[in-house]
C-alpha positions as CSV (number, residue, x, y, z in Angstrom):
1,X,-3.5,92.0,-82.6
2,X,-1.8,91.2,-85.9
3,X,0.1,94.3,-87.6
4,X,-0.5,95.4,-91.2
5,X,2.6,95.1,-93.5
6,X,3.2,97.9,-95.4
7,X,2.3,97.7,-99.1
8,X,5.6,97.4,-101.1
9,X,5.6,99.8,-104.1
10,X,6.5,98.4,-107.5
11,X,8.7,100.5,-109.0
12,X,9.8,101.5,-112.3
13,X,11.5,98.3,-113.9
14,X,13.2,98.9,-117.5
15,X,15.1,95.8,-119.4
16,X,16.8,96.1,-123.1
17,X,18.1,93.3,-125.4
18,X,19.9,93.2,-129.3
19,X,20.9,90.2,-131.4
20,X,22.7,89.7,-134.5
21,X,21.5,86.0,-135.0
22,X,20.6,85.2,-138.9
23,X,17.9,83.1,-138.4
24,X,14.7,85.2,-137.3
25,X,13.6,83.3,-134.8
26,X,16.3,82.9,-133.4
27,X,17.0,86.3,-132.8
28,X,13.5,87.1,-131.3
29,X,14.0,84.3,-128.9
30,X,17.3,85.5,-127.7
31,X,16.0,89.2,-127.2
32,X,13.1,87.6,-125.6
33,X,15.1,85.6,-123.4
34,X,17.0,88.6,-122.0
35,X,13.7,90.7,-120.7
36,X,11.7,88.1,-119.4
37,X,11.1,89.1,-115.6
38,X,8.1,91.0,-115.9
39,X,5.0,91.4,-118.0
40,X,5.9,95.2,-119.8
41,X,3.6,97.7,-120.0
42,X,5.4,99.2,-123.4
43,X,7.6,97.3,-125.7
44,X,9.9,99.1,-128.5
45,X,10.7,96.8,-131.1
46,X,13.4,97.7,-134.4
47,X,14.4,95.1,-136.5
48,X,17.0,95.6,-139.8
49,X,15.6,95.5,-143.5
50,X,17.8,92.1,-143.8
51,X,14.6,90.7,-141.7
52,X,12.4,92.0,-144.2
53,X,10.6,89.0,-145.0
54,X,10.4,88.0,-141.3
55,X,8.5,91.2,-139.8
56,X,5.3,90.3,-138.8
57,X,6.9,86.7,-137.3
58,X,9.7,88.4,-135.3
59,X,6.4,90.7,-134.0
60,X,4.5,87.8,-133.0
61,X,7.6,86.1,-131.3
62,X,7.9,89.2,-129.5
63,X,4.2,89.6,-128.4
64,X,3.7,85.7,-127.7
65,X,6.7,85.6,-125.2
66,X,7.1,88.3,-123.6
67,X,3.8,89.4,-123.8
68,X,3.8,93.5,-123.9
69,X,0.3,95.1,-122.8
70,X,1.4,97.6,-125.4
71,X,4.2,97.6,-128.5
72,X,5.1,99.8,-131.1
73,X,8.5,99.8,-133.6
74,X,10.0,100.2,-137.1
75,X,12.5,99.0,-139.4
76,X,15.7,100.9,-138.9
77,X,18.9,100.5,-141.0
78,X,20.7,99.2,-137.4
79,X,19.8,98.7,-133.9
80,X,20.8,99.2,-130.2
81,X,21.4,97.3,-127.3
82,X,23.2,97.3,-123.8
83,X,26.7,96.1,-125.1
84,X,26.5,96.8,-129.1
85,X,25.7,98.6,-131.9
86,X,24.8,96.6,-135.1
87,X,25.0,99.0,-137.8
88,X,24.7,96.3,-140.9
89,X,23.6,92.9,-141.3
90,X,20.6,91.5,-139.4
91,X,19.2,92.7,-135.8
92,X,16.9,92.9,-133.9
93,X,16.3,95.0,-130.5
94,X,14.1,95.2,-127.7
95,X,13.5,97.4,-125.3
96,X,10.8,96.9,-122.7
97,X,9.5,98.8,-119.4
98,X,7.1,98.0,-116.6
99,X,6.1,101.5,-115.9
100,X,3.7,101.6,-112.6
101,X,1.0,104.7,-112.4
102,X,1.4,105.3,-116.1
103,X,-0.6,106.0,-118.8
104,X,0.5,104.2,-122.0
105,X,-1.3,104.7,-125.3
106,X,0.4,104.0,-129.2
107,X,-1.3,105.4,-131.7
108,X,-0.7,106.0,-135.1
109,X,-1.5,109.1,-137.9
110,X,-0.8,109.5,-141.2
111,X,-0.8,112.4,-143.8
112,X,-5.0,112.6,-143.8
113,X,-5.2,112.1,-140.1
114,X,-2.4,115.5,-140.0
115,X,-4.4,117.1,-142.5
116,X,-7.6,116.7,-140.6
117,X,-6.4,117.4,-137.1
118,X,-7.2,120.8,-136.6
119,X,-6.0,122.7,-133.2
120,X,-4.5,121.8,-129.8
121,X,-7.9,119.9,-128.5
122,X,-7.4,117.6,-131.5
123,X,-4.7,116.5,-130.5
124,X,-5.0,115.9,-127.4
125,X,-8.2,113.5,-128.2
126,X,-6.0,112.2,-130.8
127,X,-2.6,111.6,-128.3
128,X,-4.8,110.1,-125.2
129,X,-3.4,113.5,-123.3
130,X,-5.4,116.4,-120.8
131,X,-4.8,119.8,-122.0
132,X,-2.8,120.4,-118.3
133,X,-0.7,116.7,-119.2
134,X,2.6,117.4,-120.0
135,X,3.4,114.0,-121.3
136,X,6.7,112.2,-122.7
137,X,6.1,111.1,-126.1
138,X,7.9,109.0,-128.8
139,X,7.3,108.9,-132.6
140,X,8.6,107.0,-135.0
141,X,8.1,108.2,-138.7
142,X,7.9,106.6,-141.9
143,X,9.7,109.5,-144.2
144,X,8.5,108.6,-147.1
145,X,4.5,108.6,-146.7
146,X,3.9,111.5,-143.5
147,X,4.7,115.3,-143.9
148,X,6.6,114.4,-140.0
149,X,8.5,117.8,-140.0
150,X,5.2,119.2,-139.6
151,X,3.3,116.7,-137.7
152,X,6.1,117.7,-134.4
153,X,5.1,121.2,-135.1
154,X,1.7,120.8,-134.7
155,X,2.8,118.5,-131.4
156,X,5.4,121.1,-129.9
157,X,2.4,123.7,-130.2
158,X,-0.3,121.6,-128.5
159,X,1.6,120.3,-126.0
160,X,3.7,123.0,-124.2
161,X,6.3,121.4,-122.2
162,X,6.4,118.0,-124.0
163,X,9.0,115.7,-124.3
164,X,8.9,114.6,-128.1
165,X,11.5,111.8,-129.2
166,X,12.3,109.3,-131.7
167,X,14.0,108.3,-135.2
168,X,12.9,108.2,-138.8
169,X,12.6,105.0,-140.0
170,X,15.7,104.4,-142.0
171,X,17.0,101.1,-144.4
172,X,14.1,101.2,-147.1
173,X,15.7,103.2,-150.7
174,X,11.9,103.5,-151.9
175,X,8.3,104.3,-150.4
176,X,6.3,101.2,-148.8
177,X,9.6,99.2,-148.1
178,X,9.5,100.5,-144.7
179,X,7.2,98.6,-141.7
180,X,5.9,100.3,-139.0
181,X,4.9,98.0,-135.4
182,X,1.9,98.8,-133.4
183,X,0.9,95.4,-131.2
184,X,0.0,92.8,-133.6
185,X,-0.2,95.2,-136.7
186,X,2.2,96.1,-139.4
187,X,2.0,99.5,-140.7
188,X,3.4,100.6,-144.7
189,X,3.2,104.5,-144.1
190,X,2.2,107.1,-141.4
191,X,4.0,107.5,-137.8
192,X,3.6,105.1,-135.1
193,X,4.5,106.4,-131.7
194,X,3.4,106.5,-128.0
195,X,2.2,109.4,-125.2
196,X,2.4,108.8,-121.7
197,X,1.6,110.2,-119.1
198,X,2.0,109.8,-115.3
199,X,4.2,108.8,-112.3
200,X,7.5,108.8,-114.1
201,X,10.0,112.0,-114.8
202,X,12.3,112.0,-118.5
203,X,15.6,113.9,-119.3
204,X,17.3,114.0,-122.9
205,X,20.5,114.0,-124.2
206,X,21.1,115.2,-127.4
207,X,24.5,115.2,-128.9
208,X,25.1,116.6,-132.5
209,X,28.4,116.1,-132.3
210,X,29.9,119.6,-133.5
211,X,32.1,122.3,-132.1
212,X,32.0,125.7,-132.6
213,X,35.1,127.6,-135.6
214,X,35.3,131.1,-135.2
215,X,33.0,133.2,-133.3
216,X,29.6,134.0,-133.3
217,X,28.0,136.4,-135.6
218,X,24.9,138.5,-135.7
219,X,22.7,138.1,-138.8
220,X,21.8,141.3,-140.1
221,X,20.4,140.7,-143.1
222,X,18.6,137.2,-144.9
223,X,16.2,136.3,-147.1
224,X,14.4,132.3,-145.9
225,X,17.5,130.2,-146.1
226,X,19.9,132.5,-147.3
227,X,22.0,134.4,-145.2
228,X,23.2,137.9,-146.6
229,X,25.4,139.7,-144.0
230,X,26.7,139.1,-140.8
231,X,27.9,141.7,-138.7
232,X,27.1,144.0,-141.4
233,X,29.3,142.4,-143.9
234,X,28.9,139.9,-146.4
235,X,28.3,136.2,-145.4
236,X,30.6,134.8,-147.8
237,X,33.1,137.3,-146.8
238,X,32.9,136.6,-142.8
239,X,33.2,133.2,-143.6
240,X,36.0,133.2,-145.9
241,X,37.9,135.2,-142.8
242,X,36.9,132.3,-140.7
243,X,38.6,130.0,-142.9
244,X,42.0,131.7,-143.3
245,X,42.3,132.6,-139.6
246,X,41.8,128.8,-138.6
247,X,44.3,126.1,-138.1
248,X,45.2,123.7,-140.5
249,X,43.4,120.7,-139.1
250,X,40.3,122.8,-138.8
251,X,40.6,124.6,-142.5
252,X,40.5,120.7,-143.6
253,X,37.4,119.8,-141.4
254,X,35.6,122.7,-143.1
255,X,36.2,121.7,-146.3
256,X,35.2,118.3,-145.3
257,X,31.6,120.0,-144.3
258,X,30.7,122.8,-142.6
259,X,28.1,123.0,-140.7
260,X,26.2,126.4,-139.1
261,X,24.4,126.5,-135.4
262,X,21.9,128.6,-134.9
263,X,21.7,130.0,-131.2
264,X,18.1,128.5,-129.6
265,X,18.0,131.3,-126.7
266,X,19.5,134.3,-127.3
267,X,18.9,135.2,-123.7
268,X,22.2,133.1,-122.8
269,X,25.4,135.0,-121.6
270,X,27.7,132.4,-123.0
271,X,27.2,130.2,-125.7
272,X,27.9,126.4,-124.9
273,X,27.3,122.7,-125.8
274,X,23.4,121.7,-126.3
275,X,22.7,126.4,-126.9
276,X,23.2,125.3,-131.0
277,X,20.4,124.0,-133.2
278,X,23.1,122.5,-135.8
279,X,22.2,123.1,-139.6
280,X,24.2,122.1,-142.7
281,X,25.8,124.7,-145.1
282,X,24.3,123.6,-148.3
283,X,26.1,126.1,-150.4
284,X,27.3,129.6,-151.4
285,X,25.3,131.7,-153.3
286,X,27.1,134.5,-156.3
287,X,29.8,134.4,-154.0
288,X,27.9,136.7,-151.3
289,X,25.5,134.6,-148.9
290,X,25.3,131.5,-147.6
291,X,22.7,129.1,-148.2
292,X,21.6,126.9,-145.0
293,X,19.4,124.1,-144.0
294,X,17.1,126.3,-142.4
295,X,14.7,129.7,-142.5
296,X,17.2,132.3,-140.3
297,X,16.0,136.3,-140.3
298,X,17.9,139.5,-139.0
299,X,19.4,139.4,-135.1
300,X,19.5,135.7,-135.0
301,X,22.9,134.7,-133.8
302,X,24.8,131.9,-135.6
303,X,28.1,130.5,-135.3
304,X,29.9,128.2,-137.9
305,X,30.7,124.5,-137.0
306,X,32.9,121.3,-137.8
307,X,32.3,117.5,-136.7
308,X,34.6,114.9,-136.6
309,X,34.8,111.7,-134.4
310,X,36.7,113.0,-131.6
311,X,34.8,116.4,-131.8
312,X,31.8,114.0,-131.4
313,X,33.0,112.3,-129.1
314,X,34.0,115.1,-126.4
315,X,30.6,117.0,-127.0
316,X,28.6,114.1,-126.0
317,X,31.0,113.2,-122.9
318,X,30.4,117.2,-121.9
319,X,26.7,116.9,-121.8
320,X,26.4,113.5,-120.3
321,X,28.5,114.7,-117.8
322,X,26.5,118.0,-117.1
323,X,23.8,116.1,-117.4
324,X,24.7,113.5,-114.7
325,X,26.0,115.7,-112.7
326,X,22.4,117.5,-112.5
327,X,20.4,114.4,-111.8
328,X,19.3,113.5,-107.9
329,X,18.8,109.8,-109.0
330,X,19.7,107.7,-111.6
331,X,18.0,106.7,-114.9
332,X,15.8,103.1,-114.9
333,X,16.7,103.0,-118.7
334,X,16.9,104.9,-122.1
335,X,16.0,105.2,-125.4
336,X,18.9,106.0,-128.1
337,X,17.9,107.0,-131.6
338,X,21.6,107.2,-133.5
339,X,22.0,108.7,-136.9
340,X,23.2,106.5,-139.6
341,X,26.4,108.4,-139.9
342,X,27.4,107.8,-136.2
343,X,29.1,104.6,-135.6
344,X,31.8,103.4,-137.6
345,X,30.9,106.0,-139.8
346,X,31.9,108.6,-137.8
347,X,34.2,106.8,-135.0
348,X,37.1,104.5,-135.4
349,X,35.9,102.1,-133.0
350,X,32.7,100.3,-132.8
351,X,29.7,100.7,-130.3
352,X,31.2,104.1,-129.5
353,X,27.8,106.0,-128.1
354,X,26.9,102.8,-126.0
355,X,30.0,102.8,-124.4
356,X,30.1,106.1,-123.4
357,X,26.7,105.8,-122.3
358,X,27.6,103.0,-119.8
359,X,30.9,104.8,-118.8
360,X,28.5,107.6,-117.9
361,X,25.4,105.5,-116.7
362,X,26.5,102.2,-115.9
363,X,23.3,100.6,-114.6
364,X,21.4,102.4,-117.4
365,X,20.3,99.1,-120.0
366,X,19.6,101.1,-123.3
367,X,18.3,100.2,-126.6
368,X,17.3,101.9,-130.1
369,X,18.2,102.1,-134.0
370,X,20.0,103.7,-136.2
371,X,17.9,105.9,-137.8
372,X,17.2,108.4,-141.3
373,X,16.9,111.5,-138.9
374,X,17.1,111.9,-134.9
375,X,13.8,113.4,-132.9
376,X,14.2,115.4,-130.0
377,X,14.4,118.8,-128.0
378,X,17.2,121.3,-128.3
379,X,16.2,124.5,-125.8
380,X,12.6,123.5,-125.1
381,X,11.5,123.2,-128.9
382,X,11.7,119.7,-130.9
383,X,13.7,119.6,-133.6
384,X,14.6,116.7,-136.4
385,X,18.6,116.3,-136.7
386,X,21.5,114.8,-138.6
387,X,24.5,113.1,-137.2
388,X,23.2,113.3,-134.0
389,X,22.6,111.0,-130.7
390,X,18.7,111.5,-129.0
391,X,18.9,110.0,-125.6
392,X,15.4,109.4,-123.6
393,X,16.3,108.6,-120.1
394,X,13.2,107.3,-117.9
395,X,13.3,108.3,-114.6
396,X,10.9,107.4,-111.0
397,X,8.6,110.3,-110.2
């Protein structure tokens, strides 16, 4: 009698390409040519605004070769790939993933659809998603034509236990300049993005490249964005003590910019990387409080901040580190969304954050943008960021 083989499982299967070639075409083909293997059951296409005039053919290169059963993307000021980061100029990257025993479906809203939408069930028509799915889900916004801010509220409350990231499409100085992908259609305004659901695990990393000046203080008194007192005591004043007790490189850092994280759980003993939602300081108001970029009230804890490339640098080493260290198998791929202030803006060397990525997570092909703000969950609760690094790492279930 003649013994069944065993069914071989098809795994997870994740491929990412970038070019820099001038001619269109030519740049499709290459990023093509690097993912071919497999027909992808989500594509993630960004493409700079020096391709502007090229969208919809660099879109139909894509979907004609390689064939995605589902593609969405956007315009970003730079994209990501494996080995580089290509910040200016033209570029085009690709990200693809063959994703076995999961449920992928793009959709798209815009401003009506978020005015309309009304409660969690909504939503979850709306998203593809089961009130008991807890699904991984990727958005990219155009900023100039969706109220987004509140659209990941009104995600992050009907869908506890969501994974929500993505970038803000960035390159475009004016409204409808920016283009939104979603399979063979090019969007002007709204969000694009994708839920899914399934056989398949996700961790984040998100690194907003800061450390902590001084120590943490308990607001006691503040009116929306304005904080009052700390500890009691004047803002202004607290802060100015900060200031003189610091060293000099630090004193010059704050001047640079200064920068004020707000504690996520105050249920934490000790205060670390990745415990800070970072906020700007966007001024100092009659000489007393402290305006922020952000609505803080009485017993929150906050503690001041500075960033600077190698500050940047060693933050998101420490929490690629913890967060390899916590893992039981290694990531298929990710997905990087990069503020346009990283790079070369912020480091002296170029294709910093996918080099420590691969010194981290060598077999680990990544792709992504640049973008005009960086999606993703700091303490359970999605947040929009500046000069920050959101890393979606897909993982077999």
């Amino acid at each position: 009698m003649e013994k069944k083989s065993d069914a071989v499982r098809v795994g997870m299967s994740i491929k990412a390409a970038a070019s820099a070639e001038k001619d269109p075409i030519d740049a499709a083909e290459a990023v093509c040519e690097k993912v071919q293997g497999f027909v992808p059951d989500l594509a993630v296409l960004c493409v700079t605004p020096k391709h502007r005039e090229h969208f919809e053919s660099i879109s139909e290169t894509i979907l004609d070769k390689v064939g995605p059963r589902n593609l969405i993307g956007s315009s970003m000021a730079g994209v990501i790939g494996p080995e580089q980061e290509i910040e200016a100029g033209t570029g085009v990257s690709l990200w693809v993933a063959k994703m076995p025993g999961v449920r992928v479906l793009p959709f798209v809203i815009d401003q009506g659809d978020l005015d309309a939408l009304d409660g969690p069930a909504d939503w979850h028509d709306r998203l593809g998603v089961q009130p008991d799915d807890v699904p991984a889900i990727m958005v990219l916004p155009d900023p100039f034509s969706i109220r987004f801010d509140q659209c990941l509220e009104r995600m992050d409350e009907s869908l506890p236990g969501a994974t929500i990231v993505g970038g803000v499409s960035s390159g475009a100085q004016s409204p409808g300049l920016n283009r939104l992908f979603l399979n063979d259609q090019m969007i002007r305004m709204g969000m694009v993005g994708v839920s899914l659901v399934g056989d398949f695990r996700v961790s984040t990393v998100v690194s907003q490249g800061c450390r902590p000046v001084g120590p943490p203080f308990v607001i006691t008194k503040a009116q929306e964005n304005i904080v009052l007192e700390l500890g009691g005591r004047e803002a202004y004043s607290v802060l100015r003590d900060v200031h003189d007790q610091a060293d000099a490189h630090e004193q010059a850092l704050m001047r640079k910019g200064l920068h004020v994280g707000r504690v996520i759980d105050e249920q934490v003993a000790e205060f670390g990387p990745g415990d800070f939602l970072i906020r700007n300081l966007a001024g100092v108001v009659e000489n007393k409080g402290l305006a922020i970029t952000d609505y803080l009230r009485a017993g929150q804890t906050i503690q001041f901040h500075v960033r600077d490339g190698q500050t940047a640098d060693e933050e998101m080493r420490s929490l690629l580190e913890s967060s390899v260290e916590k893992m039981f198998d290694k990531p298929k791929g990710g997905l990087l969304f990069n503020c346009n202030g990283r790079g070369t803006n912020l480091f002296t060397e170029a294709n910093h954050d996918v080099n420590v990525i691969k010194e981290y997570l060598p077999e680990c092909p990544v792709a992504g943008c640049f973008a005009a703000g960086e999606i993703g969950p700091v303490g359970g609760t999605t947040f929009i960021h500046g000069f920050t690094s959101s890393l979606l790492l897909f993982h077999e279930a």
